[in-house]
C-alpha positions as CSV (number, residue, x, y, z in Angstrom):
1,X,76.8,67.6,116.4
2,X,77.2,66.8,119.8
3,X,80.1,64.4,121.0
4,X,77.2,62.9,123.2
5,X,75.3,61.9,120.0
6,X,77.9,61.5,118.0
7,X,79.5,58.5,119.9
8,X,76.4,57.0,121.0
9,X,75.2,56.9,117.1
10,X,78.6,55.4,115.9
11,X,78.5,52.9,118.9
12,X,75.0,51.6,118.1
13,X,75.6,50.9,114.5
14,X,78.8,48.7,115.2
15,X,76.6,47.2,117.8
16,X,79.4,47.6,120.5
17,X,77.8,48.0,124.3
18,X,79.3,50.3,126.4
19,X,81.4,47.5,128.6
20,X,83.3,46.4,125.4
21,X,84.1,50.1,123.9
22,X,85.2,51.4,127.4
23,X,87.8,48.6,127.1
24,X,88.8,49.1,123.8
25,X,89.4,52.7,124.9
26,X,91.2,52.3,128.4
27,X,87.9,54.1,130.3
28,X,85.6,52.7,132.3
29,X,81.6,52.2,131.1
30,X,80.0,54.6,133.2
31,X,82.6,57.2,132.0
32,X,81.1,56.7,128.6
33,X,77.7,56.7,129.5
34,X,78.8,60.2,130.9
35,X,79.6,60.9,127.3
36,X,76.7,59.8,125.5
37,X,74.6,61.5,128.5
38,X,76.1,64.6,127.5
39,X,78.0,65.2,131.3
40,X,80.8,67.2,131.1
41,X,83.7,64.9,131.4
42,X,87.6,65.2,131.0
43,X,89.0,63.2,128.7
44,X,92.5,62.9,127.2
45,X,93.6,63.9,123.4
46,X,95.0,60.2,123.3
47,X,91.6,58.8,124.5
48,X,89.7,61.1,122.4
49,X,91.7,59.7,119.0
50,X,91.3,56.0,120.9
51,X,87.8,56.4,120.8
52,X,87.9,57.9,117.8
53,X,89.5,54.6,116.2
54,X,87.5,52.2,118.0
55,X,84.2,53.7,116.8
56,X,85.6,53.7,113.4
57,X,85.3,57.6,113.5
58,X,87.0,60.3,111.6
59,X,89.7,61.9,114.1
60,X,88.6,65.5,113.6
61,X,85.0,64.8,113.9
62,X,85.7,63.5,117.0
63,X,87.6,66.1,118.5
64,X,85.3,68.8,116.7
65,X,82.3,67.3,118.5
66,X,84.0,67.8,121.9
67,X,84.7,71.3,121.2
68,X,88.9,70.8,121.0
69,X,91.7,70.9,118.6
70,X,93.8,67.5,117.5
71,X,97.2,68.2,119.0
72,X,98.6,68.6,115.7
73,X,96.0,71.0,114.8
74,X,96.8,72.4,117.8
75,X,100.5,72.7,117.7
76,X,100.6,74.1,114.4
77,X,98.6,76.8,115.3
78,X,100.5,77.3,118.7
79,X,104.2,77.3,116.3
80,X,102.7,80.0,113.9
81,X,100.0,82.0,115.6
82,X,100.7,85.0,114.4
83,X,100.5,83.9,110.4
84,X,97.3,82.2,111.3
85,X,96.0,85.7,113.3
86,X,96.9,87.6,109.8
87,X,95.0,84.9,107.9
88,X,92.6,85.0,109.9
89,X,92.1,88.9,109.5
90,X,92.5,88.7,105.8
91,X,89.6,86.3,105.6
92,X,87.2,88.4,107.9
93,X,87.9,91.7,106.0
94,X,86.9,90.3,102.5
C-alpha cells in the first residue's frame, strides 16, 4: 500500500480533516494533502511516527508505506550489517 492511501484511509475513518491532523503532526495541511496526493514529499522519522500515532497507525506500516526503515530498524541493521548480510545470504540460498 501506498503511504498516499494509507493515510488518507486512516484519516477518513477517524473523521479527522486535514487542518486538525496537520496540527496534531507539527505540518502544515497542504503538506498532507501532498501525501495523500501521492507528491513526493520529505518528511522526518519523528513526523513519520507522529503521524503514525495521530492516525492511530501501526509505526511500521507507516514507515513501510513510505518506503523507509524505523530508526531503530535502521540502527540495528547499520550496528550489525554484516550478520544481517550473512542472514540474508543464508536465506536466499535455501
Amino acid at each position: 500500500m501506498k503511504l498516499s492511501t494509507l493515510v488518507r484511509t486512516a484519516r477518513s475513518k477517524q473523521g479527522l480533516n486535514l487542518r486538525d491532523l496537520a496540527g496534531v503532526v507539527g505540518v502544515s495541511a497542504s503538506f498532507l494533502s501532498r501525501i495523500e496526493r501521492g507528491h513526493h514529499v520529505r518528511i522526518s522519522d519523528r513526523r513519520l511516527a507522529f503521524l503514525a500515532e495521530a492516525l492511530d497507525l501501526p509505526v511500521d506500516d507507516v514507515f513501510r508505506c513510505a518506503k523507509r526503515l524505523p530508526p531503530d530498524i535502521e540502527k540495528f541493521v547499520l550496528d550489525n550489517l554484516e550478520r544481517v548480510r550473512r542472514t540474508m545470504l543464508r536465506g536466499a540460498a535455501a
